[in-house]
N, C-alpha and C positions, 0 to 999 in steps of 0.2 A: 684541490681542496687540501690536499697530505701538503703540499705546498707551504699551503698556507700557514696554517698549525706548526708547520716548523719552522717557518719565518715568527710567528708569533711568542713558540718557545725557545728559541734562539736571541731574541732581543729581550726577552724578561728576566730569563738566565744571567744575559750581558750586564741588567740594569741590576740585577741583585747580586751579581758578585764584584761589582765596582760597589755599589751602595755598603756591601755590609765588610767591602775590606777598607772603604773611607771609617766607618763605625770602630774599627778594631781602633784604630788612633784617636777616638775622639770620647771613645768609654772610661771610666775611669778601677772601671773594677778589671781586675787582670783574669779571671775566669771568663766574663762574658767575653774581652777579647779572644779570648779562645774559642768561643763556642761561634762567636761571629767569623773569626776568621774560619773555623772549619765547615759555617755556610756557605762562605765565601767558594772555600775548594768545590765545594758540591755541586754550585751554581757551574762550577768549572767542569766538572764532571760530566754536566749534561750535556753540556757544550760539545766533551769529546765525543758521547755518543751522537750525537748529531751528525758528528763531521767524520765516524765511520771509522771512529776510532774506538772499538770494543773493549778490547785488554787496556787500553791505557786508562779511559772511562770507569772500567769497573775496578780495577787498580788502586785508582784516586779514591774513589771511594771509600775501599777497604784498609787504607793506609793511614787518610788524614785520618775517619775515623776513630781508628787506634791512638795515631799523632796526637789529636789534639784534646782526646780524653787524659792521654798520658801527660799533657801539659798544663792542663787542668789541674789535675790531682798536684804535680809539682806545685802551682801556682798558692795549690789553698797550706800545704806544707812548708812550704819555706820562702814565699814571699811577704813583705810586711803589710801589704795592704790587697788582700787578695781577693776580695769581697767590694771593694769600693765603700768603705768605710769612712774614707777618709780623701777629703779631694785630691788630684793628682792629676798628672802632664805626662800623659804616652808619649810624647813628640819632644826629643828635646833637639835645639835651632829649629824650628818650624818653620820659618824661612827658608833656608838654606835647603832642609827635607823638602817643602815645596814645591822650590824653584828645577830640583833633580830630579823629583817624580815628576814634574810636567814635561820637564825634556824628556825624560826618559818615555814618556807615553807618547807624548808627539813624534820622536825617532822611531818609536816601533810602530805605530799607526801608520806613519808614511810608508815604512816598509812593505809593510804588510799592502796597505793600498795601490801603491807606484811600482812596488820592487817586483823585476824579472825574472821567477821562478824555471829552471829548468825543467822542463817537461821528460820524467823517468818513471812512468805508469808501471807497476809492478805487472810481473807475468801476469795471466789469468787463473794459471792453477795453482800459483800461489798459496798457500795457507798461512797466515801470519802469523795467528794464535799459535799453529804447531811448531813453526818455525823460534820464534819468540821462548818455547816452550822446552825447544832443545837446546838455545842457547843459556838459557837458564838453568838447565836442568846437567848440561853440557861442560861447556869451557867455565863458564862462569859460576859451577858449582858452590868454588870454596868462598868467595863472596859473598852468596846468598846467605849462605849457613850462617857464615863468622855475622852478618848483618845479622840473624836472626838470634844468636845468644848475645851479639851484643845488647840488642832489645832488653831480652831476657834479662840475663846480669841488671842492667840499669834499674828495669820495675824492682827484681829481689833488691837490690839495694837501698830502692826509696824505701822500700817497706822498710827493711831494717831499720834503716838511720830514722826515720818518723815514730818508732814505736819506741825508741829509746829516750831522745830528746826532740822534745819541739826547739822555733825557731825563738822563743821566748820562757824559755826553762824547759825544765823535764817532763817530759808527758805526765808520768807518775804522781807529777805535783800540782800539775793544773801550770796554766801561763797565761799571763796578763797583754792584752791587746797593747798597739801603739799608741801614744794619745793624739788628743786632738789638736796639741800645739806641738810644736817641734821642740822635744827638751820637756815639755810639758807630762802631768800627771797621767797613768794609763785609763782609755774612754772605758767608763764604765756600762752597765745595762741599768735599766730601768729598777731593775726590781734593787740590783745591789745598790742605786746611788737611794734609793727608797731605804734600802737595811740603813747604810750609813748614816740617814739621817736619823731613823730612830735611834741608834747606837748613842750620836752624836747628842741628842734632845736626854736620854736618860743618864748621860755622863755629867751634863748638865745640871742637872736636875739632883744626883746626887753629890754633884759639889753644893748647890744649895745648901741641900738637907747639911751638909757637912759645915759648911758654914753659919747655920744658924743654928 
């Protein structure tokens, strides 16, 4: 029965982290591709727990997470269309990307199907997590660290440079979205293109008066 249930969540894992990294290329808003691609990893995540991969599982978790909240926030800061406001092509040659991702899944599909893996079953008192945990902790100290203020640095930075000037003037001042033509006037909201028309109607209205 344990079987089963993990044949069951292993194929739905499969189909929602193909499903929602096909999505990240075909949304048009650059936040949701973030948030889809980082279902994407999750879906991936579960996969590894499956396959008795603990640390690497809970790992991906805790990284995309981070990852792609931190891409997020990028996106709504300093990209032009970060909402999907405005239509847009995640894919550019779509073909050519096509034709590379099918090869490239087909080659690794076969592999994975046909290809002759060497048989090197780790001891049994092994401990991977401890072992995994000296090496990190170990030889590869100063890489973790220098990885983890380079993190650091990067978030302090966006914050700075976001709080001084946006991508379309000075935070200070307020800034005007992209419009909806290329070259064209910036899209307004609802209520401002409503101001402007009353603006516009009693401008009007006292060049009348002014006229007669």
């Amino acid at each position: 029965m344990v079987g089963i249930w993990t044949d069951i969540t292993f194929y739905l894992c499969a189909a929602i982290a193909v499903f929602s990294g096909w999505r990240v290329f075909r949304t048009d808003s650059m936040v949701r591709a973030s948030f889809l691609l980082l279902i994407s990893f999750l879906a991936v995540g579960v996969i590894m727990l499956l396959l008795a991969a603990v640390y690497l599982g809970t790992a991906l978790f805790f990284m995309m997470a981070v990852e792609m909240m931190v891409m997020a926030l990028f996106m709504v800061m300093f990209m032009m269309n970060p909402a999907g406001l405005n239509p847009m092509n995640m894919v550019h040659q779509p073909w050519v990307a096509a034709l590379l991702g099918f090869a490239v899944f087909t080659g690794l599909s076969l592999v994975a199907v046909y290809g002759e893996f060497p048989a090197n079953p780790a001891p049994a008192d092994l401990d991977p997590v401890r072992s995994l945990g000296r090496e990190l902790l170990g030889d590869s100290m100063l890489v973790f660290e220098s990885a983890g203020i380079a993190l650091l640095a990067t978030m302090i930075g966006t914050v700075v440079l976001s709080s001084h000037r946006g991508r379309y003037g000075p935070a200070n001042e307020g800034s005007e979205p992209p419009g909806l033509d290329p070259g064209g006037p910036p899209a307004k909201s609802a209520a401002q293109k409503q101001q402007q028309r009353e603006e516009q109607k009693e401008q009007e209205e006292d060049k009348q008066d002014h006229d007669q």
